[in-house]
N, C-alpha and C positions, 0 to 999 in steps of 0.2 A: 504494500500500500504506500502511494506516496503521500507527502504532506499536502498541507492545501499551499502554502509558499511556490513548492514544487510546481505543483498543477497550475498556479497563474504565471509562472515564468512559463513553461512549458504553450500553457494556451496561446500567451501574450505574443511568444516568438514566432508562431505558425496559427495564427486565427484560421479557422475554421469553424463551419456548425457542427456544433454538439447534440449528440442524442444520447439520454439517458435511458440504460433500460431498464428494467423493475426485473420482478419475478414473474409477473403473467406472461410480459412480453418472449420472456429466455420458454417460459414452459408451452406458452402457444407454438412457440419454433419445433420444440421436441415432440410437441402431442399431435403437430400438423401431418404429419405421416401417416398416424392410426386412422383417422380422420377425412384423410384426403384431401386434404387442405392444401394445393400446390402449388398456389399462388401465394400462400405466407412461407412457405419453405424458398422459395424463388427469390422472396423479400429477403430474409435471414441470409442468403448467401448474395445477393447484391450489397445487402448492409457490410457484410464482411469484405468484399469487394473492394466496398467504398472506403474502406476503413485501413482495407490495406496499401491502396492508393493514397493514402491519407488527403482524402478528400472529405472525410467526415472524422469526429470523433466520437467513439463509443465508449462510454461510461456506464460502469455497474457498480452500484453504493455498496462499501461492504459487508453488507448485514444478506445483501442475495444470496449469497453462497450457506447461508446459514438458512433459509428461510426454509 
C-alpha cells in the first residue's frame, strides 16, 4: 500500500482519470462468466487494457481484499 503523499506525487506527475473500484464492481467481473455477462467481462479486460497503457488509473481501497 502506498501512502496518500505517495499517491499525489504519483497522480500529480502523470494526470490521468481515475477509476475507483469497490467490491461489486471486482465481483461483477468474476460472476460475469457464470452468468453470461460478456459485455462486463469485455469491460474488465478493456479496463485492464486501459490501465496498462496507463491511460486510466485503477484504484482499489484496501479494505476490498478483505471484504
Amino acid at each position: 500500500m502506498i501512502t496518500l503523499a505517495q499517491a499525489v506525487a504519483d497522480l500529480t506527475a502523470a494526470p490521468r482519470p481515475i477509476l475507483f473500484l469497490d467490491s461489486c464492481t471486482l465481483l461483477d467481473i468474476v460472476r460475469a462468466p457464470q452468468r453470461d455477462l460478456t459485455a462486463e467481462v469485455l469491460a474488465g479486460v478493456e479496463l485492464r487494457a486501459l490501465a496498462a497503457n496507463e491511460t486510466v488509473r485503477l484504484f482499489v481501497q484496501d479494505i476490498v481484499p478483505g471484504e
